[in-house]
C-alpha positions as CSV (number, residue, x, y, z in Angstrom):
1,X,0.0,0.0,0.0
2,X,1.3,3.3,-0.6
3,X,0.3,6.2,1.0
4,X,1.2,9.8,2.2
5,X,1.3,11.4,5.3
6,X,0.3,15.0,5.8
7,X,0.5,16.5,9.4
8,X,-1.3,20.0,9.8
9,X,-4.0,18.7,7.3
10,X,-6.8,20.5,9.1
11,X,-6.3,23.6,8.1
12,X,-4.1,26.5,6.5
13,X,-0.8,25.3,4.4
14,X,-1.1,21.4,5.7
15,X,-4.6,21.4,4.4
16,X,-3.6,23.2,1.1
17,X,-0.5,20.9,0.7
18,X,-2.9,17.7,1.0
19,X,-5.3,19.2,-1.6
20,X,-2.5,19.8,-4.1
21,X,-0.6,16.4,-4.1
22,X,-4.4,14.6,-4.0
23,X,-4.6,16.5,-7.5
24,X,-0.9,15.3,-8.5
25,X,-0.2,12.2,-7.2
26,X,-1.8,8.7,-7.4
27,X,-1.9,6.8,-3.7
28,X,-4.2,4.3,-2.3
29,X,-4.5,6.1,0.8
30,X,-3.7,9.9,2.2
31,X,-3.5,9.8,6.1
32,X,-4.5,13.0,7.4
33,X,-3.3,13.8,10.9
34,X,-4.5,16.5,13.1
35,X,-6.6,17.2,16.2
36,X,-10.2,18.1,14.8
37,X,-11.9,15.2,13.3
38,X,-14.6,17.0,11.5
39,X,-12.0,18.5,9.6
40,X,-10.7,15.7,8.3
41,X,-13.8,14.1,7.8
42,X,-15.0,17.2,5.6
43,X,-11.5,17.5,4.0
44,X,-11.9,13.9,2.6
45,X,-14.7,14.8,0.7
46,X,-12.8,17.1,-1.3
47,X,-9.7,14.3,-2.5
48,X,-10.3,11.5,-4.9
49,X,-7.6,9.2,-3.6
50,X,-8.9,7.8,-0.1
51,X,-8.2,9.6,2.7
52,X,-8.0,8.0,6.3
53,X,-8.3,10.7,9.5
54,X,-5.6,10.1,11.7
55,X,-6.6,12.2,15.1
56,X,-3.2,13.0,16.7
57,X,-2.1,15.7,19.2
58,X,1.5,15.8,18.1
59,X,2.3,18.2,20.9
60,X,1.9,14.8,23.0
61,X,4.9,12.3,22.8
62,X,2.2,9.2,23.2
63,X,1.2,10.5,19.7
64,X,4.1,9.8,18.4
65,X,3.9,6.0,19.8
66,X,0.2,6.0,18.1
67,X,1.6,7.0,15.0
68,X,4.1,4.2,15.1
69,X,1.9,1.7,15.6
70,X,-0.4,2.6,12.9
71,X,2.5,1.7,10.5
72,X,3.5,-1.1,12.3
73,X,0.1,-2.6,11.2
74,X,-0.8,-1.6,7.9
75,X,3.0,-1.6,6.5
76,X,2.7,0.7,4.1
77,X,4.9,2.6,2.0
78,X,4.9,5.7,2.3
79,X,5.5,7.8,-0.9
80,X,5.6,11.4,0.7
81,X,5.7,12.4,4.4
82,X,4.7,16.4,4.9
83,X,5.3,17.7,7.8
84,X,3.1,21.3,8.2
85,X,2.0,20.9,11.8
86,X,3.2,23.9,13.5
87,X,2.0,26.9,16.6
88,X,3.9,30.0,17.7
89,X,4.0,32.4,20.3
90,X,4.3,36.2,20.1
91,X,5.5,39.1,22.2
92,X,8.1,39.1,24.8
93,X,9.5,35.3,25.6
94,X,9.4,36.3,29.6
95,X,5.9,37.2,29.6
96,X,4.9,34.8,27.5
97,X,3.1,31.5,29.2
98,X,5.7,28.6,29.6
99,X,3.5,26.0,28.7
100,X,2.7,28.0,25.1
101,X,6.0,28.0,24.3
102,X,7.7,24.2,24.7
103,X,4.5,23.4,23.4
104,X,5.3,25.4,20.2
105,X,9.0,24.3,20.3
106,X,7.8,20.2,20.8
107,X,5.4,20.3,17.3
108,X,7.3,23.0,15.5
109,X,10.6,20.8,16.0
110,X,10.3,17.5,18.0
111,X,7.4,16.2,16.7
112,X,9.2,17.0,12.9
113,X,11.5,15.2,14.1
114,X,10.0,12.1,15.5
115,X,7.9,12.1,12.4
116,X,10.9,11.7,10.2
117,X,12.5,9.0,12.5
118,X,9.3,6.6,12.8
119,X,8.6,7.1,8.9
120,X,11.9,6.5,7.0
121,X,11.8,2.8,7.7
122,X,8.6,2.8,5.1
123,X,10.3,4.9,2.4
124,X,11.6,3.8,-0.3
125,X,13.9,5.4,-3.3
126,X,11.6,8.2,-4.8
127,X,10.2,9.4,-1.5
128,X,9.7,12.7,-0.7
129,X,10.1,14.6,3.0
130,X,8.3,17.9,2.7
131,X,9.2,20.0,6.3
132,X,7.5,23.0,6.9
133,X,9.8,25.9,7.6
134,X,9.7,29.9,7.6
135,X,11.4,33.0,6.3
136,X,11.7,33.3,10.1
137,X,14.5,30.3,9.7
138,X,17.2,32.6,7.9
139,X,17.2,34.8,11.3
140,X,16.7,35.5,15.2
141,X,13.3,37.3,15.9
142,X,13.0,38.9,18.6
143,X,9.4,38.6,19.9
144,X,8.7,34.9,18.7
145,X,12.1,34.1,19.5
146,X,10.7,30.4,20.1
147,X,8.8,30.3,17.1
148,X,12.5,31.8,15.1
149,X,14.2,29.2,16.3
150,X,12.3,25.9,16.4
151,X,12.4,27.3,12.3
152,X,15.6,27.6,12.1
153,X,16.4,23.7,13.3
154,X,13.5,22.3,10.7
155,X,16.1,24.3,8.2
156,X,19.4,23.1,9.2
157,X,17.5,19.5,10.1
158,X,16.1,19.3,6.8
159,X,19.5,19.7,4.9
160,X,21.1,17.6,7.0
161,X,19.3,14.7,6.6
162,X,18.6,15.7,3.1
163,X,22.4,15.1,2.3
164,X,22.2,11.6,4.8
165,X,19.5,10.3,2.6
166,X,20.7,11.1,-0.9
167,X,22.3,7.6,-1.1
168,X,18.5,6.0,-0.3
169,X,17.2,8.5,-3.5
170,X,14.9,10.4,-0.9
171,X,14.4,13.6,-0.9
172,X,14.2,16.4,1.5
173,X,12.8,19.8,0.9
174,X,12.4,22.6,3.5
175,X,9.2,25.4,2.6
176,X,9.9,28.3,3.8
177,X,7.7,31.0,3.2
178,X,6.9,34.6,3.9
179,X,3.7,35.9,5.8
180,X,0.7,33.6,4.5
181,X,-3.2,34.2,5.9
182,X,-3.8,31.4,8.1
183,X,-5.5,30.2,11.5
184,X,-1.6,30.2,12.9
185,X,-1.9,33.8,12.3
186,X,-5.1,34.4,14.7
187,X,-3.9,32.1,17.1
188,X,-0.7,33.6,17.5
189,X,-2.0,36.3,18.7
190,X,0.5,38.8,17.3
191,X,-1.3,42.6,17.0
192,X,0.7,43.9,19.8
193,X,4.2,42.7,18.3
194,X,3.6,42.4,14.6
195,X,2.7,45.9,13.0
196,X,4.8,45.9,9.2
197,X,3.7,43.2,6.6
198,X,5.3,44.2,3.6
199,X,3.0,40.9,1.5
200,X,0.7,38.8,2.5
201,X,0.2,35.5,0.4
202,X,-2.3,32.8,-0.1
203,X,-1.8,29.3,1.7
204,X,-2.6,27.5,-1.7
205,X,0.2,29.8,-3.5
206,X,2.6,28.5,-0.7
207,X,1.5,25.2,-1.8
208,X,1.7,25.0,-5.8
209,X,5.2,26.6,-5.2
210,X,5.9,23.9,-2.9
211,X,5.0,21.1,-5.4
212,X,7.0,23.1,-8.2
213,X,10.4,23.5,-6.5
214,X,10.1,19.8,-5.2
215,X,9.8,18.4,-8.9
216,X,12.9,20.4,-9.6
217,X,15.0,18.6,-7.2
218,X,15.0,21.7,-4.3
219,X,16.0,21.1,-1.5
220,X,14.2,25.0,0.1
221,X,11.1,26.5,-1.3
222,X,10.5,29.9,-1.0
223,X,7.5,32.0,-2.7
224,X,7.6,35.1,-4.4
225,X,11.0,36.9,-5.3
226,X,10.9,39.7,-2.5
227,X,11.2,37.0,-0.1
228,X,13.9,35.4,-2.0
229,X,15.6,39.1,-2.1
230,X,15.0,39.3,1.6
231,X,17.0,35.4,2.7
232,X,19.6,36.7,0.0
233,X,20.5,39.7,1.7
234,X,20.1,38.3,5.3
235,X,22.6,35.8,4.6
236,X,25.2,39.3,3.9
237,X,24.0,41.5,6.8
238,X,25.0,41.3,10.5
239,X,23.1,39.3,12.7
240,X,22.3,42.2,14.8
241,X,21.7,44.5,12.2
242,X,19.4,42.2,11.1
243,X,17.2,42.0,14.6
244,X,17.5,46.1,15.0
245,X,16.0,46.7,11.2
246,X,13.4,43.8,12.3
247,X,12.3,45.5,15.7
248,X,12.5,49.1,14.1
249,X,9.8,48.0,11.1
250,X,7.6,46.5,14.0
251,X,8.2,49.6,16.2
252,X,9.5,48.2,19.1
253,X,12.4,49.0,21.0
């Protein structure tokens, strides 16, 4: 049986990512994992290959163990693994709840991780690893400082293991994109600390640029060329340069 694996398929750029390799791709079954099963329920009535809900809280190790057995019953292979679960935190990391914030660290990068560990055993040579980054990976921000760096390890992760598994003919690809409409958004809760957008884009854009850059071999994705002009010149410019011009757009001190 093979199948792919989409986490974050509820909603936003996990949903959008499901929707667009259901159009590409042929696979006897799409498991969908996330928390609300109405969602999924009402997302597999839009996909013509099968889709099985998979109702996992991947902020909770034992979901990870869940997940495992799963495959340890069906066998499958799996053809594509995406990993767009993800939360964040804004405003100051001191008076920002605890709890909030290893919680966004453990799904943003542990569960990523975990993810890739339990699934490799069922790829094969042509698989695909799709990890969900940010244009907040190329940098520290200050006020989502978690958020910035659990980014920042799905980056450097994702090339890493991108250049372990060349030999197995799997690949690894890292999205990173800009500032996208999304729940995440809402739920970050970010009026007070995030005042300068300079482009919003559309969840389904991120998505069709996503499936683009993987057919050409990429090992980052990143939509629309001020974005790509903004990682360029990152990479050239201090690192605290880079956090003052941040702050100073937002108007914080």
């Amino acid at each position: 049986m093979k199948i792919a694996v989409v986490t974050g398929a509820s909603s936003g750029i996990g949903r959008e990512l499901l929707l667009a390799i259901d159009k590409e791709y042929d696979y006897d079954e799409i498991w969908a994992i996330a928390r609300r099963a109405d969602r999924l329920e009402e997302l597999g009535k839009k996909c013509r290959n099968p889709l099985r809900p998979v109702c996992l809280d991947l902020t909770d190790t034992d979901s990870i163990d869940k997940y495992q057995e799963l495959l340890a019953q069906a066998r499958p292979e799996i053809a594509m693994l995406i990993n767009a679960a993800g939360c964040g935190v804004f405003g100051p990391f001191e008076e920002q709840d605890l709890k909030a914030q290893l919680a966004s660290a453990r799904l943003n990068s542990l569960a990523l991780t975990a993810m890739c560990h339990v699934s490799l055993p069922y790829m094969k040579a042509g698989g695909h690893i799709i990890n969900m980054g940010s244009n907040s990976s190329w940098q520290p921000v200050p006020y989502q400082a978690v958020y910035g760096a659990s980014k920042s390890y799905v980056l450097s992760f994702s090339r890493a293991i991108g250049r372990e598994l060349r030999h197995r003919g799997i690949s690894v690809m890292c999205v990173c994109p800009g500032w996208i409409k999304t729940e995440f958004q809402a739920h970050a809760k970010h009026d007070d600390y995030i005042r300068y957008v300079d482009r919003w884009y559309e969840a389904g854009e991120v998505a069709r640029q996503a499936l683009k850059d993987l057919k050409k071999g990429k090992s980052v994705s990143i939509l629309g060329a001020p974005v790509r002009r903004q990682v360029r010149l990152v990479k050239h410019l201090p690192v605290d340069l880079v956090m003052d011009i941040w702050c100073k757009q937002q108007g914080i001190e």
